[in-house]
ZATOR-757429 format. One line per field, with one value per residue (C-alpha): residue number from 1; z, x negated, y negated; residue in three letters. Coordinates in steps of 0.1 Angstrom, whole numbers, plus 5000, padded with zeros to 4 digits. Layout:
% ZATOR-757429
k: NUM_...
z: Z_...
x: X_...
y: Y_...
r: ALA_...
This chain:
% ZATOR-757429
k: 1_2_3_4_5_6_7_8_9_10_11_12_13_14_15_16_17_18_19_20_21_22_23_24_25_26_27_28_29_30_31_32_33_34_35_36_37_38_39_40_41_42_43_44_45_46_47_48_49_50_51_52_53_54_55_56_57_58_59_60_61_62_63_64_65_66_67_68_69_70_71_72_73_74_75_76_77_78_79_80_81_82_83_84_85_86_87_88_89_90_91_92_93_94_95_96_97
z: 2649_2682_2711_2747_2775_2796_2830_2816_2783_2747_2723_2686_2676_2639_2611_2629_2661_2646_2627_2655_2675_2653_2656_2691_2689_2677_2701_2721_2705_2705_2747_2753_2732_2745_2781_2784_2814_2807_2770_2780_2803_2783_2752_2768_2787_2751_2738_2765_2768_2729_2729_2758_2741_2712_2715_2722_2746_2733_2753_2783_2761_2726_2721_2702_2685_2697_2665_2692_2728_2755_2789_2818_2822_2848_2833_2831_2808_2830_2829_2797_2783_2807_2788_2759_2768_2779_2765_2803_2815_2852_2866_2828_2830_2800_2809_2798_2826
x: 3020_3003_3021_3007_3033_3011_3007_3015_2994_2997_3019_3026_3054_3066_3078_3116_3112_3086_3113_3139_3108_3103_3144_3141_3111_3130_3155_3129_3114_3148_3157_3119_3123_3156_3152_3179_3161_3195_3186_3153_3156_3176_3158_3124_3145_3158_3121_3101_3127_3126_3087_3088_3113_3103_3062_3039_3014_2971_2951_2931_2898_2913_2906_2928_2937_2974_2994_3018_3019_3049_3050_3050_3087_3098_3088_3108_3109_3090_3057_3057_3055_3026_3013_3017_3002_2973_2964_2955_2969_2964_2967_2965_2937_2918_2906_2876_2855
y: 0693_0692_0669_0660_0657_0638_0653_0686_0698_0701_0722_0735_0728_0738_0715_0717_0706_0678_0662_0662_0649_0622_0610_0613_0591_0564_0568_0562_0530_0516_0520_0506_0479_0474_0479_0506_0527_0550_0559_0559_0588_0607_0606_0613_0640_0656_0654_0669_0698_0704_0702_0729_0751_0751_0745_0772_0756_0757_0775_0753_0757_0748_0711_0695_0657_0655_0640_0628_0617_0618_0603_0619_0638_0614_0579_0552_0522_0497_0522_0533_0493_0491_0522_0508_0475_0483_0519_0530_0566_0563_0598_0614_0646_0628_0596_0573_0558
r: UNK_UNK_UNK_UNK_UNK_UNK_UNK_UNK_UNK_UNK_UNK_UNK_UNK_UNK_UNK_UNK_UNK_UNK_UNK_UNK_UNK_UNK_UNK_UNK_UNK_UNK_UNK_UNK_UNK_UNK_UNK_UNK_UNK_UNK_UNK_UNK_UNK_UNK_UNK_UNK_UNK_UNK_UNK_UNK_UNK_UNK_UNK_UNK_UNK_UNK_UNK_UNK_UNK_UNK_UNK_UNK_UNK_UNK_UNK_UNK_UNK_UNK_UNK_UNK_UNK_UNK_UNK_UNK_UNK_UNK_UNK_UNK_UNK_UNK_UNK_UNK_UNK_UNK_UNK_UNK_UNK_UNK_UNK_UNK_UNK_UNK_UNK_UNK_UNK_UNK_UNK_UNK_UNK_UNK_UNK_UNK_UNK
C-alpha cells in the first residue's frame, strides 16, 4: 500500500502496518466526525509515526497513486473538515491550477 503524509511524501508500507492503518483510520473518522481535536491529534499522531516507522519512503522520481492520504502531522480537526469539504490542499506539493 502506498500512503501520502501530506507535506512530507509517500511510503510502502506492508500488509501489517496497512491494517493497523486502516483502525487508526477510523479512529480518525470518529474524532472528525465528532469534533474531539484531542483524539484527533493523537490518532493522526499514532498513524503518521506508524507510516514513518514502518514505510519505506519511494524515491522523488517514482510516481505513484497513493491508496491512502494523511494530513499534514500537525493538523487539527477544524482543517482537515475543510479538506475534506472542499478537496483543496493549500500548501500540498501536488496541486491542480
Amino acid at each position: 500500500m502506498i500512503v501520502r503524509i501530506l507535506g512530507e511524501g509517500q511510503f510502502r508500507v506492508d500488509d501489517d502496518a496497512a491494517a493497523k492503518l486502516t483502525a487508526l483510520d477510523k479512529e480518525l473518522d470518529a474524532a472528525v466526525r465528532d469534533g474531539n481535536e484531542a483524539a484527533f491529534s493523537t490518532a493522526l499522531h499514532a498513524a503518521v509515526g506508524l507510516v514513518r516507522a514502518a514505510g519505506s519512503p519511494l524515491n522523488a522520481d517514482e510516481i505513484a497513486t497513493a491508496d491512502y492520504i494523511l494530513p499534514f502531522s500537525d493538523a487539527t480537526v477544524d482543517e482537515v473538515r475543510k479538506l475534506l469539504a472542499d478537496g483543496t490542499i493549500p500548501g500540498d506539493s501536488i496541486g491542480l491550477p
